[in-house]
C-alpha positions as CSV (number, residue, x, y, z in Angstrom):
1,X,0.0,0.0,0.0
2,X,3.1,2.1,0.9
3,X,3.8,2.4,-3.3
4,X,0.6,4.4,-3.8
5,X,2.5,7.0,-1.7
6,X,3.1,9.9,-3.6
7,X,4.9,13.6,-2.5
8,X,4.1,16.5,-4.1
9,X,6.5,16.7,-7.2
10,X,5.4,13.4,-7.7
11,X,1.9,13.5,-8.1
12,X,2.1,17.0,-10.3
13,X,4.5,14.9,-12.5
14,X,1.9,11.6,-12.7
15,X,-1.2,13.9,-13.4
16,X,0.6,15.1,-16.2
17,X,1.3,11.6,-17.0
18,X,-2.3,10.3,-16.3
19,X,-3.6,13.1,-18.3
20,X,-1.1,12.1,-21.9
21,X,0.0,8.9,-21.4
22,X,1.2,6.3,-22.6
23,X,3.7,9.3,-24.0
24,X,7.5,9.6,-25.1
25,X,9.8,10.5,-22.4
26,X,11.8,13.8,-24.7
27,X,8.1,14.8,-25.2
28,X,7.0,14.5,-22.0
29,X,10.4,16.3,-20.9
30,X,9.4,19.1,-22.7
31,X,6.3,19.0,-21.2
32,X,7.7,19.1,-17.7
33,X,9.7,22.0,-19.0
34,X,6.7,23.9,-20.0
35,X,3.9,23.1,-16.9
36,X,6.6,22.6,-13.9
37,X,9.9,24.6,-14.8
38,X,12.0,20.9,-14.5
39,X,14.9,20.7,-16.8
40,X,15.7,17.0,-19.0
41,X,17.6,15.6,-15.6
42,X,15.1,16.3,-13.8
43,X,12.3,14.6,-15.6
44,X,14.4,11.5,-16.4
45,X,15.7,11.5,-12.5
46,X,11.7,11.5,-11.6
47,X,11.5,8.6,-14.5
48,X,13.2,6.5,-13.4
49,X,13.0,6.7,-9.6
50,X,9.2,6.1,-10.2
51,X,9.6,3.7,-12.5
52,X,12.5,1.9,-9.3
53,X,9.3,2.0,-7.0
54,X,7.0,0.1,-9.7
55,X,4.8,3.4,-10.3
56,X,5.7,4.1,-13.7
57,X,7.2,1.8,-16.8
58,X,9.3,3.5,-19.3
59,X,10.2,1.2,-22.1
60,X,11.8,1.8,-25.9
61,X,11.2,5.9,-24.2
62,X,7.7,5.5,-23.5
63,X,6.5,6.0,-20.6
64,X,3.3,4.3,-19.1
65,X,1.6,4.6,-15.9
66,X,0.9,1.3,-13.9
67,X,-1.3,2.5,-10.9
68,X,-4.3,5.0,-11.9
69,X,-4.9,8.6,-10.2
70,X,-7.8,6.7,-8.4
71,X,-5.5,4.2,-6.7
72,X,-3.3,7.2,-5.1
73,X,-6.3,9.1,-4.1
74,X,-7.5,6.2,-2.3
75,X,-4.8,5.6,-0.2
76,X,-3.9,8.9,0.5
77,X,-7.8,9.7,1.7
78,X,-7.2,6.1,3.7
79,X,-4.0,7.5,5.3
80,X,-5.1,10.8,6.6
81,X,-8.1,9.3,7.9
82,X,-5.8,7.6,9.7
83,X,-3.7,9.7,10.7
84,X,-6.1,12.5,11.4
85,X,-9.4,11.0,12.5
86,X,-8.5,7.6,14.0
87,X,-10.2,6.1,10.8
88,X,-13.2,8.1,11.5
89,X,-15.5,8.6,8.1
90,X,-18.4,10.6,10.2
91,X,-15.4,12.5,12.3
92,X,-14.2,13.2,8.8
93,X,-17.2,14.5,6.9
94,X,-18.3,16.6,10.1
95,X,-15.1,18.6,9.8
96,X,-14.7,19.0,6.1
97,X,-18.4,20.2,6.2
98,X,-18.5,22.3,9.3
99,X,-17.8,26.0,7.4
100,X,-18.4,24.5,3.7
101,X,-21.4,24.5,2.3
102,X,-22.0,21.7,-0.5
103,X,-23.3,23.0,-4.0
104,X,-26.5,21.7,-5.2
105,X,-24.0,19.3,-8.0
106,X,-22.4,18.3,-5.0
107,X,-25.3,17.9,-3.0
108,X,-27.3,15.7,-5.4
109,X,-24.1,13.5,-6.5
110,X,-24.1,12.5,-2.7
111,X,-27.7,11.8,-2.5
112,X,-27.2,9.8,-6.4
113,X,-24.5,7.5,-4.1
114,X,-26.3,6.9,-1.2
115,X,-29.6,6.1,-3.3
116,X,-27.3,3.3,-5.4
117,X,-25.9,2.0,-1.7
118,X,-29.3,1.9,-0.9
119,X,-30.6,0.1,-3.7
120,X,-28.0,-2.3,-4.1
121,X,-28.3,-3.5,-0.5
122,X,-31.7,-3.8,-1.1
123,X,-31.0,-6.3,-4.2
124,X,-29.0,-8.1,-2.0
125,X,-31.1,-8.8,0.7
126,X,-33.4,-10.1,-1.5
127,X,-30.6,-12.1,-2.9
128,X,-29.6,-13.9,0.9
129,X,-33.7,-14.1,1.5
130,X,-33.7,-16.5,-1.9
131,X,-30.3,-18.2,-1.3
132,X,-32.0,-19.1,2.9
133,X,-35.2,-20.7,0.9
134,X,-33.4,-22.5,-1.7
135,X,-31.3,-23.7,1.2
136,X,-34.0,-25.0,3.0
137,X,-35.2,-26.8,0.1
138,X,-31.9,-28.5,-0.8
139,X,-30.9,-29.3,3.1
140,X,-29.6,-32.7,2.1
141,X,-27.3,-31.3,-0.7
142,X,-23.9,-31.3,-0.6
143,X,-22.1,-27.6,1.1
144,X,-20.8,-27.0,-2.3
145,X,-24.4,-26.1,-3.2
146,X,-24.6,-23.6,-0.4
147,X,-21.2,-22.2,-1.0
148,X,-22.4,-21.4,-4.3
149,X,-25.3,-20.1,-3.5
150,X,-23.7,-17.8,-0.6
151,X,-21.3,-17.0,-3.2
152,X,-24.2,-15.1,-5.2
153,X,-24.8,-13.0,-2.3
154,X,-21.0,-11.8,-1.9
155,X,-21.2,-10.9,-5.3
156,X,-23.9,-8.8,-4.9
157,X,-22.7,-6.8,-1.8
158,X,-19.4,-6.9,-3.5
159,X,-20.3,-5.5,-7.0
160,X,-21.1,-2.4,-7.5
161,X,-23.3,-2.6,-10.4
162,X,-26.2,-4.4,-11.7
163,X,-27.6,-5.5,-15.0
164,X,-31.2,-4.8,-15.8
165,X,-34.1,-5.4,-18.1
166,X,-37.3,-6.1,-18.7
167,X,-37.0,-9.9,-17.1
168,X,-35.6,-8.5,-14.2
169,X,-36.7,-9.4,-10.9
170,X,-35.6,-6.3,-9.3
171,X,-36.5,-4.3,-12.3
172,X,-39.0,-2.0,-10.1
173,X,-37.5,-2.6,-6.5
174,X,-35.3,0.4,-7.4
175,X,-35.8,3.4,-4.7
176,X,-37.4,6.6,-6.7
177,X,-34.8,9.6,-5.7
178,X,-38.1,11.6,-5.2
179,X,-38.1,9.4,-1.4
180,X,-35.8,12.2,-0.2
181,X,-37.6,15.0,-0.6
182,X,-41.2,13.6,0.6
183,X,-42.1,14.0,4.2
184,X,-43.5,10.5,4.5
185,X,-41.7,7.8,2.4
């Protein structure tokens, strides 16, 4: 988890990276030149101590990323709620939101999330209530039957998507985003 660590120089050099890349290493020199004022040394130095620490691949002078922006911003949101909320999600969002207000974009991508968390759960309780009665009809079946069957439920909690249509049995389960603002749901 440690590789994901990034310091400053670093990640301004891999967003330029993430942004263009795959992309030649005397381009992207020239580009460092250009955006952060780093001469050709400087550029290969960062190349190749990145690439030392597995972050970067730079073969035939190309250069190719091999963790995403996503990856980093996960473990550096992971470490300082570590580090400054004792892991803490709620301690976390009560602080960054104490003298912020959210924007209405903000606001509603929040509310899209937690509607999805919401629905998917959903889905997946009704997946482990099917996988208990279909165990109770094949009690004399071997555990690799209820392993699979459990297996289906992981899934479900584990994935964070879902494929629908018109066979669907879930198809109109699906929480109406409208629930939030009505005073009775």
């Amino acid at each position: 988890m440690e590789k994901f660590k990034l310091f400053d120089a670093e990640y301004k050099f891999m967003d330029i990276i993430w942004e263009l890349g795959p992309i030649n290493s005397t381009e992207l020199s020239k580009i460092c030149l250009s955006r952060l004022g780093w001469k050709k040394p400087t550029t290969y130095n960062m190349i190749r101590k990145l690439s030392e620490r597995g972050i970067l691949q730079n073969e035939n002078a190309v250069v190719i990323s091999l963790i995403g922006r996503e990856q980093v911003q996960k473990y550096e949101t992971e470490a300082l709620l570590e580090k400054s909320f004792d892991g803490s999600l709620p301690a976390f969002i009560a602080t960054f939101l104490k003298d912020r207000k959210l924007s209405e974009e903000e606001a509603q991508k929040m509310i899209d999330r937690f509607i999805a968390i919401i629905n998917m759960s959903l889905t997946a309780s009704c997946v482990a209530l099917g996988v208990m009665i279909v165990r109770l009809l094949l009690k004399k079946a071997p555990k690799i039957f209820s392993y699979i069957l459990w297996s289906i439920v992981l899934f479900r909690l584990i994935c964070p998507f879902s494929f629908e249509s018109s066979l669907s049995l879930m198809y109109s389960s699906d929480i109406s985003k409208e629930v939030i603002y009505t005073q009775a749901p």
